[in-house]
ROVONU-451493 format. One record per residue (C-alpha): residue number from 1; x, y, z; residue in one letter. Coordinates in nm, 3 decimals, m for minus. Layout:
BEGIN
n: NUM	xx: X	yy: Y	zz: Z	res: A
...
This chain:
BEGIN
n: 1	xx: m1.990	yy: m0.592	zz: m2.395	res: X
n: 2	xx: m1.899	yy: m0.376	zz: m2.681	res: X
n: 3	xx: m1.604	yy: m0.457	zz: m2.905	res: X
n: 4	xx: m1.460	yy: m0.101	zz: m2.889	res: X
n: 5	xx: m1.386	yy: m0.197	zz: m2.504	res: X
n: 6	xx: m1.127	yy: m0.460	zz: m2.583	res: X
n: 7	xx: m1.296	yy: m0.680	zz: m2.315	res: X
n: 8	xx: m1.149	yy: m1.001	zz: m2.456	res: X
n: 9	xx: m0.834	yy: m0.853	zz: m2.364	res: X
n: 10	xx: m0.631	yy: m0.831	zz: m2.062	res: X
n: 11	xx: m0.429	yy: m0.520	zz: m2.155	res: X
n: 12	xx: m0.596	yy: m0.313	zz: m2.382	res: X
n: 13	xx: m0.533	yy: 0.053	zz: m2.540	res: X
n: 14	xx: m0.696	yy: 0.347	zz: m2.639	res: X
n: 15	xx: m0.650	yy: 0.681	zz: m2.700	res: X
n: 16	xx: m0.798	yy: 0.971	zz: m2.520	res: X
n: 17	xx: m1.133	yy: 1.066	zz: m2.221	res: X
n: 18	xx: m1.358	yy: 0.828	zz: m2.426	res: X
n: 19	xx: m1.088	yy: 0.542	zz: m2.423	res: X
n: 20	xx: m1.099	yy: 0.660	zz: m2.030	res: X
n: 21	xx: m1.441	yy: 0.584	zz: m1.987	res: X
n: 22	xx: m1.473	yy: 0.275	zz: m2.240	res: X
n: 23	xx: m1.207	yy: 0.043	zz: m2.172	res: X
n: 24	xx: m1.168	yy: 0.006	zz: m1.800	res: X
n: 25	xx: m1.490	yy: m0.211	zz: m1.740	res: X
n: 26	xx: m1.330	yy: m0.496	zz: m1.516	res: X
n: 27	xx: m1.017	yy: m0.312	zz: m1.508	res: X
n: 28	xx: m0.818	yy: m0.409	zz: m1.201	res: X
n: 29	xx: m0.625	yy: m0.035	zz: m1.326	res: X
n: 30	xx: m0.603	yy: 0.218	zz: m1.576	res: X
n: 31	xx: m0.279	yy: 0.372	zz: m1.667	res: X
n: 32	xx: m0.283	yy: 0.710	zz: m1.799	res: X
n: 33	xx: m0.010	yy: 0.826	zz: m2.038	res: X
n: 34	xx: 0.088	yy: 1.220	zz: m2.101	res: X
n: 35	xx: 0.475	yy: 1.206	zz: m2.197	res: X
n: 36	xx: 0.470	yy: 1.599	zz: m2.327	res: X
n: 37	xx: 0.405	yy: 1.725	zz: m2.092	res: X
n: 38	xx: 0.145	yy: 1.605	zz: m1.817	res: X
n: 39	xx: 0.312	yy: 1.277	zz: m1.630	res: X
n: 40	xx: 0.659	yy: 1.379	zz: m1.699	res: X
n: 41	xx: 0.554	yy: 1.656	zz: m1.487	res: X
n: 42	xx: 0.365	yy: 1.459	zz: m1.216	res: X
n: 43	xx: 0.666	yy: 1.182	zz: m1.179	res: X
n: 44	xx: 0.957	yy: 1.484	zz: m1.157	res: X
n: 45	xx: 0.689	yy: 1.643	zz: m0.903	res: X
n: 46	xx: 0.584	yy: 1.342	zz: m0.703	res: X
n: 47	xx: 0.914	yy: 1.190	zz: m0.730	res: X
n: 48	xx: 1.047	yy: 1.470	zz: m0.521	res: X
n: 49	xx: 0.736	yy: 1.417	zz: m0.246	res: X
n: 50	xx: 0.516	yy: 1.671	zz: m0.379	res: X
n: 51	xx: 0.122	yy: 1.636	zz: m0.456	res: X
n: 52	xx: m0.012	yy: 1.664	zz: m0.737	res: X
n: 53	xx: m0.358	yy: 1.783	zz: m0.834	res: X
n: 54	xx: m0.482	yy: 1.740	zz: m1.172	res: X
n: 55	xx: m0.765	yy: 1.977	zz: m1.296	res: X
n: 56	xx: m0.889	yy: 2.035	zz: m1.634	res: X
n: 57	xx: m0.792	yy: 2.433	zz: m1.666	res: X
n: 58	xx: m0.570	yy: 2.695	zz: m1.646	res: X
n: 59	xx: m0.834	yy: 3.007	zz: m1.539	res: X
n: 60	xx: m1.024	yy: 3.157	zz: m1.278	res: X
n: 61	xx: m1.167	yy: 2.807	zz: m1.211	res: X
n: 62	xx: m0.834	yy: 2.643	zz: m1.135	res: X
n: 63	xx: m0.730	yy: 2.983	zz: m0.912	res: X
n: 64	xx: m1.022	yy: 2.894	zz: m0.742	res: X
n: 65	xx: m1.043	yy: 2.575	zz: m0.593	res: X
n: 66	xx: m0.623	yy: 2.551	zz: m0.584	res: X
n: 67	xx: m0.702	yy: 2.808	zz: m0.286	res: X
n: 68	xx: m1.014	yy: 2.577	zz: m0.156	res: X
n: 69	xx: m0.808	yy: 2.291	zz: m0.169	res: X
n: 70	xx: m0.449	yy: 2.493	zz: 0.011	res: X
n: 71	xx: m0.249	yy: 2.394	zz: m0.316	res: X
n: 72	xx: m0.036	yy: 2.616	zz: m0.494	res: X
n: 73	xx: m0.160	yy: 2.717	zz: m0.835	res: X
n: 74	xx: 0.026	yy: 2.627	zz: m1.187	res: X
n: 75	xx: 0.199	yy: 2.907	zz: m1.327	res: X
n: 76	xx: 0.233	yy: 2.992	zz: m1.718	res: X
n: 77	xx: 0.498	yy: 2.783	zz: m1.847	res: X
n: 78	xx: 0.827	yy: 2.966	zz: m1.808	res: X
n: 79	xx: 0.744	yy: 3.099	zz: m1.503	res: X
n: 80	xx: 0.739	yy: 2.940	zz: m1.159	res: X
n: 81	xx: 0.607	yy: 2.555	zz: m1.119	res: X
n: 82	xx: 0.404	yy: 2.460	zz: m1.411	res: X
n: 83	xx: 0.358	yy: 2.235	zz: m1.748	res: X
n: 84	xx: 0.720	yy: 2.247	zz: m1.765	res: X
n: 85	xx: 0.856	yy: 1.917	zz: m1.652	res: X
n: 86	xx: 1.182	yy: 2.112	zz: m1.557	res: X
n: 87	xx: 1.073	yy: 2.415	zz: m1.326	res: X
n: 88	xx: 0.918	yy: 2.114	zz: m1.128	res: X
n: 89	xx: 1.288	yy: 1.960	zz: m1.033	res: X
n: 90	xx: 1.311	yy: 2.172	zz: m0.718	res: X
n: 91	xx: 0.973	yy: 2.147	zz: m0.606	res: X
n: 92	xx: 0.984	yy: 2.067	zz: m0.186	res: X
n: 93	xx: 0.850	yy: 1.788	zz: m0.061	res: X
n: 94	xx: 0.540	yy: 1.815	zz: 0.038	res: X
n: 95	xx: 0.389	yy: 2.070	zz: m0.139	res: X
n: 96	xx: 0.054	yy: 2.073	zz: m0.342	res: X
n: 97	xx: 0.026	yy: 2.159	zz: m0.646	res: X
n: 98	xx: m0.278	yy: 2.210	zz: m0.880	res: X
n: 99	xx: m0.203	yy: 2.101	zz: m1.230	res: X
n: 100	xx: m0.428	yy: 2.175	zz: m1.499	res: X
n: 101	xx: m0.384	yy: 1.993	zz: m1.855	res: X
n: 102	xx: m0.671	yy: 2.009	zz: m2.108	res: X
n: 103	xx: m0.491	yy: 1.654	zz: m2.228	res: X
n: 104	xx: m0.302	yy: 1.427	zz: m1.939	res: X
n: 105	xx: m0.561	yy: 1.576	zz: m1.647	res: X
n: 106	xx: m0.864	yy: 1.586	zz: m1.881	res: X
n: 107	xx: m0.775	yy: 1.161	zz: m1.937	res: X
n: 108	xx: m0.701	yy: 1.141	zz: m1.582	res: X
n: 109	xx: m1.029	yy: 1.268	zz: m1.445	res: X
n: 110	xx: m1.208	yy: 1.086	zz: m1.697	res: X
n: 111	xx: m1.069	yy: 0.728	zz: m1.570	res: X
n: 112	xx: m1.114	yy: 0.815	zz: m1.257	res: X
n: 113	xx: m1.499	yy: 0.788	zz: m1.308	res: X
n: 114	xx: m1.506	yy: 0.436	zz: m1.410	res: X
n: 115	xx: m1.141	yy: 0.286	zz: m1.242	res: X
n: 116	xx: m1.052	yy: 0.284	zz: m0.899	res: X
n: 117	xx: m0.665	yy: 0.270	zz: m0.917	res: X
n: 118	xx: m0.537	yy: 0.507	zz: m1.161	res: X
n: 119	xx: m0.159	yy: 0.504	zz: m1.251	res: X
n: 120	xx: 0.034	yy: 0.801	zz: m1.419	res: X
n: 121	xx: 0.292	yy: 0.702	zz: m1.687	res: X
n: 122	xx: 0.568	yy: 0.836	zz: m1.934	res: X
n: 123	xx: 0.875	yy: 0.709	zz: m2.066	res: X
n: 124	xx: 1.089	yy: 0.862	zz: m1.779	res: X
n: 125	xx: 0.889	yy: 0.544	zz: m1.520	res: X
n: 126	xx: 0.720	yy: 0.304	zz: m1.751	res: X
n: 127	xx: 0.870	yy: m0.019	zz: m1.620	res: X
n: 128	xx: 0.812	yy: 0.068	zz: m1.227	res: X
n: 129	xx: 0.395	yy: 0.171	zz: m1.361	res: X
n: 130	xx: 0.407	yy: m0.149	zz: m1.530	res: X
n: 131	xx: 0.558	yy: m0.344	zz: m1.257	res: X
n: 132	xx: 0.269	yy: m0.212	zz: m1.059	res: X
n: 133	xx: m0.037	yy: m0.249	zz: m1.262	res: X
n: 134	xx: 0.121	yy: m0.624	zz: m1.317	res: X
n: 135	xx: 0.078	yy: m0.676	zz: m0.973	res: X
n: 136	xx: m0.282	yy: m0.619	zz: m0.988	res: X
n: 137	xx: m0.372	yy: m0.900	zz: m1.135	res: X
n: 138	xx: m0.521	yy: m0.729	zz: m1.421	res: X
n: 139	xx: m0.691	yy: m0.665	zz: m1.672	res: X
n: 140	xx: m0.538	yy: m0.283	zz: m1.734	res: X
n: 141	xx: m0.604	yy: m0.027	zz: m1.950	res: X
n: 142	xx: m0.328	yy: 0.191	zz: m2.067	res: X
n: 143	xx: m0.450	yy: 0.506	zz: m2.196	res: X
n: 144	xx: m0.228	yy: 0.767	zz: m2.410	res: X
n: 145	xx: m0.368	yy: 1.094	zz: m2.330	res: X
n: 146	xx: m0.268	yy: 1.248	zz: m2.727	res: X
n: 147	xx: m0.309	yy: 1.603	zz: m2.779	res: X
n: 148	xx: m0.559	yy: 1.896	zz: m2.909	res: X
n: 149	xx: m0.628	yy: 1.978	zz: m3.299	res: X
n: 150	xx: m0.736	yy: 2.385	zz: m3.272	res: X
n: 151	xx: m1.105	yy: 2.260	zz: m3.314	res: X
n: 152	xx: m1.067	yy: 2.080	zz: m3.007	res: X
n: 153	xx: m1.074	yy: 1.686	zz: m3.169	res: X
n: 154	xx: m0.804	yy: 1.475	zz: m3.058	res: X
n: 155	xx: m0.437	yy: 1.472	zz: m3.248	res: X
n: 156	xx: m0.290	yy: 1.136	zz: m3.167	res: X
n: 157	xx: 0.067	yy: 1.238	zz: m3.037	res: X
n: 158	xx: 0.375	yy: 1.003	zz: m3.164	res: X
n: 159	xx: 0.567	yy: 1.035	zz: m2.805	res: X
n: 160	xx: 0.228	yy: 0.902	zz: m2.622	res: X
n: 161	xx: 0.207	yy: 0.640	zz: m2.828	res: X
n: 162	xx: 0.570	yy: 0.559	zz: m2.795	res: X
n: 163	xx: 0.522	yy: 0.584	zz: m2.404	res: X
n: 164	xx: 0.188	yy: 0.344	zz: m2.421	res: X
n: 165	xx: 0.416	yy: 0.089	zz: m2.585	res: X
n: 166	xx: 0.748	yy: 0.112	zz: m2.360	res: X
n: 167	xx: 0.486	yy: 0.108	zz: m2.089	res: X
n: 168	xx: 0.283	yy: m0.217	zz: m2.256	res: X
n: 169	xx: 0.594	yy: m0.411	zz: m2.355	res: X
n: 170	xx: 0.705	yy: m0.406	zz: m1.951	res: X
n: 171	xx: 0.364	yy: m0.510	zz: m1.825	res: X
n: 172	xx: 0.346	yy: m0.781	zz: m2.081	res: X
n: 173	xx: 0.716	yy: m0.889	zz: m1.922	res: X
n: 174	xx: 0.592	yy: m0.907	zz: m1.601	res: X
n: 175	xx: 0.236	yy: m1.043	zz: m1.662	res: X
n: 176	xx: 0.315	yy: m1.355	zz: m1.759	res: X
n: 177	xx: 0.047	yy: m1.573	zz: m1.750	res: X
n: 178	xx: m0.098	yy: m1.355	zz: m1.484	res: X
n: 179	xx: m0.336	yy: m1.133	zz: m1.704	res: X
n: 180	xx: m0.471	yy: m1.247	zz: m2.083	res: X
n: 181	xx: m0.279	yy: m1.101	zz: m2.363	res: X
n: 182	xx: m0.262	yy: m0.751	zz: m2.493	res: X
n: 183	xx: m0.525	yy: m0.627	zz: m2.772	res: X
n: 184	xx: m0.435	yy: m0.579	zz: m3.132	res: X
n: 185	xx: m0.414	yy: m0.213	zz: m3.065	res: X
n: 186	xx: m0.211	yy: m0.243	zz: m2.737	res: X
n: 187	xx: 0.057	yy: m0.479	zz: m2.956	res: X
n: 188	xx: 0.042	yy: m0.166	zz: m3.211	res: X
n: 189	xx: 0.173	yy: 0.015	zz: m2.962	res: X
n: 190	xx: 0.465	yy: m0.195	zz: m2.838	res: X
n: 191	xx: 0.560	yy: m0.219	zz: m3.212	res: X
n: 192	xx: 0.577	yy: 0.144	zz: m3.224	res: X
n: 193	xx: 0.780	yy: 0.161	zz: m2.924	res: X
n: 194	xx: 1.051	yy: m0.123	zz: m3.030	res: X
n: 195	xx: 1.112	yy: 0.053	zz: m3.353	res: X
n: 196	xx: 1.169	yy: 0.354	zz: m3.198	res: X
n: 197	xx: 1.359	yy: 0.262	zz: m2.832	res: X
n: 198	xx: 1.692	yy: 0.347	zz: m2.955	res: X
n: 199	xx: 1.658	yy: 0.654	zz: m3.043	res: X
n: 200	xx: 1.384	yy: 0.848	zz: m2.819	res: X
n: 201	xx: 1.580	yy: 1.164	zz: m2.796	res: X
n: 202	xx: 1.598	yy: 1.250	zz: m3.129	res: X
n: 203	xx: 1.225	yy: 1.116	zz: m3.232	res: X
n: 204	xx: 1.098	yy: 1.317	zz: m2.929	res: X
n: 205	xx: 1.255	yy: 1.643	zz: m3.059	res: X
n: 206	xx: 1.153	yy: 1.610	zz: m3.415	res: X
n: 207	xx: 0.808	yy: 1.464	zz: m3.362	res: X
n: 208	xx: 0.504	yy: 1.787	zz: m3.322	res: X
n: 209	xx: 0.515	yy: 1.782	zz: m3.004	res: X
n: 210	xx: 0.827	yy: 1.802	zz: m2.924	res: X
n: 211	xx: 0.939	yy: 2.076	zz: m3.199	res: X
n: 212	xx: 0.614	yy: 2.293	zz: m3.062	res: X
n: 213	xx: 0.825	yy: 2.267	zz: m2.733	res: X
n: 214	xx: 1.181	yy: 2.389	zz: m2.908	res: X
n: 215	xx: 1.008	yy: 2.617	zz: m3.047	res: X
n: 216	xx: 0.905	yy: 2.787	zz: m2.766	res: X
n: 217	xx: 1.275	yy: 2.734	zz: m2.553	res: X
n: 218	xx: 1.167	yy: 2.439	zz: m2.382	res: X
n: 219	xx: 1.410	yy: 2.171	zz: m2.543	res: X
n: 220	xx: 1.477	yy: 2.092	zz: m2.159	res: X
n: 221	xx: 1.152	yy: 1.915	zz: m2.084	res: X
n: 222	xx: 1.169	yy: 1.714	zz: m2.422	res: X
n: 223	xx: 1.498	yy: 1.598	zz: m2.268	res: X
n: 224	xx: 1.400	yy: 1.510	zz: m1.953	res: X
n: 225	xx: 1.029	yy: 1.349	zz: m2.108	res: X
n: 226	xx: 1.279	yy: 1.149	zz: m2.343	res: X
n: 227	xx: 1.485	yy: 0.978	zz: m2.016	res: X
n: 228	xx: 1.367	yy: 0.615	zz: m2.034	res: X
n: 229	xx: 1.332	yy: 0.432	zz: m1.706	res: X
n: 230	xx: 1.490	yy: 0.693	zz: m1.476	res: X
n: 231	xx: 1.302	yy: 0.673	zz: m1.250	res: X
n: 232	xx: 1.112	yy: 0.425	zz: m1.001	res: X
n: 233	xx: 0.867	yy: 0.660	zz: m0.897	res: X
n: 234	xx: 0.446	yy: 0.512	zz: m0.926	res: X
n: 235	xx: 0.258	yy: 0.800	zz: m0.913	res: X
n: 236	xx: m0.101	yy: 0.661	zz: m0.832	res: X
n: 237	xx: m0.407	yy: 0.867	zz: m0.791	res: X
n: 238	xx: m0.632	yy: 0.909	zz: m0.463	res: X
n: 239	xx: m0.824	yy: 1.199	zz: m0.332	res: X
n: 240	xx: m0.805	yy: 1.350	zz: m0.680	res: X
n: 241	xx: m0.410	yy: 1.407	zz: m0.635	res: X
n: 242	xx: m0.136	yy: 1.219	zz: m0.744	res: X
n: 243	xx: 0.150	yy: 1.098	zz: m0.492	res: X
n: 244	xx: 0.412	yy: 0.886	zz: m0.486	res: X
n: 245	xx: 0.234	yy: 0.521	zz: m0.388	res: X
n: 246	xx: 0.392	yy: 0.389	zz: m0.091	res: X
n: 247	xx: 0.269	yy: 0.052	zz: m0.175	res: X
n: 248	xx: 0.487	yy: m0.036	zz: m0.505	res: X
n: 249	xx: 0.833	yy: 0.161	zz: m0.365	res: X
């Protein structure tokens, strides 16, 4: 046991793929949170009964096995399904979909190695993920995906850390005395979300992230990443796609 795995801990938190491959030893399931832009996307998608494919990047690569695997591939953001939590809304059900992320899908795939139930998260279904991962029995290990300095290093993102918390503070509701307590780093993280709850909107919009987003004339998917608990949607991982979990609706 290493200390930097929060093992003493039955909800722990972390930040990024070597979080994703450090703190779920024992984990009964890792939740992975992406609130701008990666799960927002998967629960509108999934929500609506599509499948979702995560895969590490937009290119030739991700072309390639979207057409080995019969899913349709992402387009640029701003045209067709993509990133963009809204041009999923009218997805049909049942389609596949491969969507790449160098941050949400990079954290996903990286769980996946050492966790067999993973869990996708944002603010829009953090109580019904919580509800969920409560009803393993525990321990979990909640996982904000954060975002990309140009050098590649991780930028811890304010709205996934905001999302961790509202997503922590639900499972620590329902735990009870179910699963030990959360980690020093997993209260952080509630802390952050309480003194922000109120006002998500605005703090979603102003924070990096979100102004990148405005920036570039997608206020719409900071708006719909900023709904809180709108939806009861679990979007759990198997086969390397994301669907709607029949067993938590």
């Amino acid at each position: 046991m290493q200390p930097t795995d929060q093992a003493d801990y039955g909800i722990r938190f972390g930040w990024g793929p070597e979080a994703a491959r450090a703190l779920p030893n024992g984990c009964r399931a890792s939740i992975i949170v992406d609130v701008l832009s990666f799960m927002t996307s998967v629960d509108i998608a999934v929500s609506r009964g599509a499948i979702v494919h995560p895969f590490l990047c937009n290119d030739e690569r991700g072309a390639a096995h979207a057409k080995a695997i019969g899913a349709a591939p992402a387009q640029e953001r701003g045209s067709g399904w993509s990133l963009s939590p809204a041009s999923l809304l009218d997805i049909p059900e049942g389609t596949r979909i491969l969507l790449p992320s160098p941050n949400g899908a990079t954290v996903t795939l990286a769980a996946a190695e050492h966790c067999d139930q993973i869990l996708g998260a944002c603010l829009r279904n953090a109580s019904a993920v919580a509800e969920a991962a409560a009803s393993t029995g525990g321990p979990v290990a909640v996982i904000a995906a954060g975002e990309r300095w140009p050098d590649g290093q991780l930028r811890v993102a304010v709205e996934d850390l905001i999302g961790a918390g509202a997503v922590i503070a639900a499972l620590v509701a329902r735990a009870g005395s179910n699963i030990p307590g959360p980690s020093p780093e997993a209260r952080t993280a509630v802390a952050a979300h309480a003194a922000m709850a109120q006002d998500l909107e605005a703090t979603l919009t102003d924070c990096v992230s979100g102004r990148e987003l405005v920036a570039r004339d997608f206020g719409a998917d900071v708006l719909l990443a900023a709904e809180a608990d709108v939806s009861r949607t679990v979007p759990a991982l198997a086969d390397g796609a994301f669907s709607a979990s029949s067993r938590w609706r």
